[in-house]
C-alpha positions in Angstrom: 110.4 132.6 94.7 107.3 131.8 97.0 105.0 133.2 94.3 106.9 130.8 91.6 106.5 128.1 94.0 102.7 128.7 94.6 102.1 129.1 90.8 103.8 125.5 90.0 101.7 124.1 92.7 98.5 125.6 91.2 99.6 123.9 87.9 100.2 121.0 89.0 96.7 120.6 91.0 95.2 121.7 88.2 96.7 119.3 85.7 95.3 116.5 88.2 92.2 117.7 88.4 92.4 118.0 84.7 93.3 114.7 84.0 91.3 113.0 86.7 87.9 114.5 85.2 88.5 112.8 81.7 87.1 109.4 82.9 84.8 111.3 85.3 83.1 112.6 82.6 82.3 109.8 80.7 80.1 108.4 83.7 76.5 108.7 83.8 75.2 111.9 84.2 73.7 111.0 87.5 76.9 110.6 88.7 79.6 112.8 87.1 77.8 115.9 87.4 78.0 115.7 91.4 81.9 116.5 90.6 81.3 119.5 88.3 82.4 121.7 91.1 85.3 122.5 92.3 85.3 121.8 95.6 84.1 118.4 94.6 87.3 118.0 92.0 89.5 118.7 94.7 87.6 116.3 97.4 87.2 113.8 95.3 91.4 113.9 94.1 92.5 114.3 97.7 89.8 111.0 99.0 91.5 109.1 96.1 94.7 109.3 97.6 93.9 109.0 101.4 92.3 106.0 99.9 95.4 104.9 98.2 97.8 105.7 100.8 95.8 104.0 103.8 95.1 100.8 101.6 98.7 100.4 100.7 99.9 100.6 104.5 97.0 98.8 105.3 98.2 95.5 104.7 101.0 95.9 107.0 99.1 97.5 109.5 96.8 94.0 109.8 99.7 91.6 109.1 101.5 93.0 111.7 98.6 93.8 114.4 99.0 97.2 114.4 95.6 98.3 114.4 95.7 99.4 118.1 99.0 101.7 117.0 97.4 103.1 114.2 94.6 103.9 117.0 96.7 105.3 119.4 99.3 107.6 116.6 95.5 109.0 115.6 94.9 110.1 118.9 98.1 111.1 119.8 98.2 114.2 117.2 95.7 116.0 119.2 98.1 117.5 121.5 100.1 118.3 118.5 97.8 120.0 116.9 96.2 122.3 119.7 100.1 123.3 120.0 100.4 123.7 116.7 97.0 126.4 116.6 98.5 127.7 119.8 101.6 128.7 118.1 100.3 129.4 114.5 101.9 127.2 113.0 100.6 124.6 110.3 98.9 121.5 111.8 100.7 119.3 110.0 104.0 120.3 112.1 102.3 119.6 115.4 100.2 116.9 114.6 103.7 114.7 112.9 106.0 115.6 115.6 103.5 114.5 118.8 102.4 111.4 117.0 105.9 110.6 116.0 107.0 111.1 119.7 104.5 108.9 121.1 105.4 106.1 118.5 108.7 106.3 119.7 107.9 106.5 123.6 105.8 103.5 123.2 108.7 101.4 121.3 110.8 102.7 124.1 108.4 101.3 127.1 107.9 97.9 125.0 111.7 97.2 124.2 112.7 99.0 128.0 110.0 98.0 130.6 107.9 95.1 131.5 105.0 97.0 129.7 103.8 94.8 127.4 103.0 96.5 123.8 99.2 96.8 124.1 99.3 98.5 127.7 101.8 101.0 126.3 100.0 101.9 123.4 96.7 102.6 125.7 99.0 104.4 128.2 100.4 106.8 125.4 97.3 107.3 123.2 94.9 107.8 126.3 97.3 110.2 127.7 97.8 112.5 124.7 94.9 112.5 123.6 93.2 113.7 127.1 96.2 116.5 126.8 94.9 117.9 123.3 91.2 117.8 124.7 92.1 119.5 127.3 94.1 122.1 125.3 91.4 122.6 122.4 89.0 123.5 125.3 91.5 126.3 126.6 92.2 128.1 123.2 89.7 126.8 120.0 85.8 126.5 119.8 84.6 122.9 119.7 83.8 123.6 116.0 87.6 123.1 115.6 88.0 120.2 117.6 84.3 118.5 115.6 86.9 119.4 112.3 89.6 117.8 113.2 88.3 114.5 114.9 86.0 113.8 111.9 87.9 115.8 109.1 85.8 118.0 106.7 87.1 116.8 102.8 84.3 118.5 101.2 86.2 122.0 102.2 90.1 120.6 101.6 92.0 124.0 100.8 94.9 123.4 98.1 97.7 123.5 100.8 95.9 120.4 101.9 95.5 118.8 98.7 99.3 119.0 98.2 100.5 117.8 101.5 98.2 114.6 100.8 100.0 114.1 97.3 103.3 114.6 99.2 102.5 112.0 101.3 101.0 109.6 99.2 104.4 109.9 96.7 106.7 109.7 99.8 104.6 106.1 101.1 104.6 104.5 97.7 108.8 105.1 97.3 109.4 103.5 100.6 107.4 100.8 99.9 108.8 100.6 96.4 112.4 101.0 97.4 112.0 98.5 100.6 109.7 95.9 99.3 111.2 92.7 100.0 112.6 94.1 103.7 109.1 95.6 104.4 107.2 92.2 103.3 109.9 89.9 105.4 109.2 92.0 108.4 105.5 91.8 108.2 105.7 88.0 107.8 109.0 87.0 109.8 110.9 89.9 112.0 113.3 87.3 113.1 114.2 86.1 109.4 114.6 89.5 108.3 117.0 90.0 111.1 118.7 86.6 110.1 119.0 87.7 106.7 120.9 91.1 108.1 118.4 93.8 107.5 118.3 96.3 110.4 114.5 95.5 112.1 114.9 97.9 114.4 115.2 101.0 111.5 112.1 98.9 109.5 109.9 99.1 112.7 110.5 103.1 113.4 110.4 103.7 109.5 107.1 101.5 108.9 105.7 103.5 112.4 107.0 106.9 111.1 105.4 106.5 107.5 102.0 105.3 109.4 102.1 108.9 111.1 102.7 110.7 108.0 100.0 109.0 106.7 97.9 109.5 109.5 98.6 113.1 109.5 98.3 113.9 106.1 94.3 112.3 106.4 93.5 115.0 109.1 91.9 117.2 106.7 89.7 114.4 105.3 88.4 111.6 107.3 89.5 113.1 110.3 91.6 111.5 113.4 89.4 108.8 114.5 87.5 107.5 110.9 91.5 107.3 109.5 92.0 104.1 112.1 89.0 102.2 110.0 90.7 103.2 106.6 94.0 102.0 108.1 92.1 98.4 109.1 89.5 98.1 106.7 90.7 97.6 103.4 94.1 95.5 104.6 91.8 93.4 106.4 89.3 93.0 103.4 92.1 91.9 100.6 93.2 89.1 103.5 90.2 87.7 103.0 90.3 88.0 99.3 94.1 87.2 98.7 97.0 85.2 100.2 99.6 86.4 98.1 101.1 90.0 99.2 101.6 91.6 96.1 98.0 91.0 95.2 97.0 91.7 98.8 98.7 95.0 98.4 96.9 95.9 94.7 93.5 94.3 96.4 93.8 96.6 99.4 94.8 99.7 97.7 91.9 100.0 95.4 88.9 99.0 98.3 90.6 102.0 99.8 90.6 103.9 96.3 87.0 102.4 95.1 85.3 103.5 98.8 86.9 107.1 98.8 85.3 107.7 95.6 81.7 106.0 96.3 81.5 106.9 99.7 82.3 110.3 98.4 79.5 110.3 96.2 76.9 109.1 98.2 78.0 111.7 100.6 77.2 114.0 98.3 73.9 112.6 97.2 72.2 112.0 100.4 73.5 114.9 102.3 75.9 113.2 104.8 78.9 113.0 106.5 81.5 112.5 104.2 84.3 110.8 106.2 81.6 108.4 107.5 80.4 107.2 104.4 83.8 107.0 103.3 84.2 104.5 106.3 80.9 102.7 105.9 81.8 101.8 102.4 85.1 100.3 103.4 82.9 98.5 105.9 80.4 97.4 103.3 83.0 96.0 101.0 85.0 94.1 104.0 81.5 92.4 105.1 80.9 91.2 101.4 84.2 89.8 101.4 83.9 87.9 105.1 80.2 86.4 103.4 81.7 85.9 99.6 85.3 85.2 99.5 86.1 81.9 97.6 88.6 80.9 99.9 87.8 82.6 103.4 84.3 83.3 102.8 81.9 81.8 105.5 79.0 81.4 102.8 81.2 79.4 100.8 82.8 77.9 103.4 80.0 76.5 104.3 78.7 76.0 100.9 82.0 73.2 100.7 81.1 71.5 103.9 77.9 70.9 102.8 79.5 69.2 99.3 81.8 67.1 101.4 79.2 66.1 103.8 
């Protein structure tokens, strides 16, 4: 059964890879033939969807002024994983379960205490994320801790390839199957509730799909470069967009677009990967601040000076 299981998986990575290297190909040769390999085909697939999945929950993350969650869920996996290499056990168990717990005891100090949201959040995040320092010093090398705080995607095995894909399926049916719910909250939490959906369920779900997502990025842009892909491109397509279904499509390919050249460059120039990756996302949100038609400040400008 596990063999069957293992040889399906293998198929189906390799009808990705397959398919993804059909448009590769017909690049310039400067640039397709940094993804002849295969460890490139399988960083490049993997990027791609970190890129995808992080844009898409992007949006929310800035509409709702999240990033200081997203932040603290990143950190809080440490623990989880240290426990998780303690034990043997796959990272991804440790590293869902602490961060979901810490999501969950910081909506329980908001909604319970006097603790305002942004307190809790650097309560819980500073807290587990000293505990899983402390514990990778005890039983790993730092070469393990260097790994997973700034990801290595240029060495992504297959069983991390396919928890990524899982991931990025399981985000974009949630957000599919609870658009309109999902957008109301972002916007209005109290209409949302007026209209009878169940906010309370929408905030853990949205929180609990923001861990999976951080999670399943461990492996490529690591746990603290994942809070800038979580920020960046959201925050770029509101510059770019105020509608949210083109917010959404605007996000989710800066995400996409700077996997892939950040990826590239990394490649060409001999650096870090996940910081490239980031830089990109950085680039493309700087370009929008200066260029934007309606939020630009260059053209903002540009228009005083007509009216003036």
């Amino acid at each position: 059964m596990l063999d069957t299981l293992d040889s399906m998986a293998s198929a189906l990575i390799a009808g990705l890879l397959a398919a993804l290297m059909v448009p590769i190909n017909l690049l310039p040769d400067a640039i397709s033939d940094a993804f002849q390999y295969a460890f490139m085909q399988r960083a490049l697939l993997t990027s791609m969807l970190v890129g995808a999945i992080c844009g898409l929950l992007s949006c929310y993350v800035v509409l709702k002024r999240w990033s200081l969650l997203g932040d603290a869920i990143s950190h809080a996996v440490l623990p989880g994983v240290a426990i998780a290499y303690l034990l043997g056990l796959p990272f991804f168990i440790g590293a869902f379960v602490t961060g979901a717990l810490t999501s969950l005891g910081i909506g329980a100090i908001e909604r319970h205490t006097r603790i305002k949201s942004d307190a809790a959040m650097g309560i819980m995040f500073t807290g587990a994320f000293a505990l899983g320092v402390v514990l990778i010093s005890k039983i790993a090398s730092s070469t393990h801790l260097m790994h997973i705080l700034f990801g290595n995607v240029l060495g992504v095995q297959q069983s991390a390839l396919l928890l990524t894909l899982a991931a990025s399926l399981v985000a974009l049916l949630v957000v599919w199957l609870a658009y309109r719910p999902l957008m109301l909250y972002a916007f209005d939490p109290t209409q949302a509730q007026a209209l009878g959906f169940n906010t309370g369920v929408i905030h853990y779900g949205l929180i609990l799909l923001l861990t999976l997502t951080i999670v399943a990025s461990l492996e490529t842009v690591g746990i603290i470069l994942v809070v800038a892909m979580l920020i960046t491109p959201g925050a770029t397509a509101h510059l770019l967009t105020d509608r949210f279904t083109t917010m959404l499509l605007i996000s989710t390919s800066v995400g996409v677009g700077s996997a892939v050249l950040g990826l590239w460059l990394s490649y060409a120039f001999d650096v870090a990967s996940g910081g490239t990756i980031v830089l990109v996302a950085t680039s493309c949100f700087f370009l929008a601040l200066l260029f934007s038609p309606r939020h630009g400040v260059l053209m903002r400008h540009w228009r005083h000076r007509r009216i003036a």
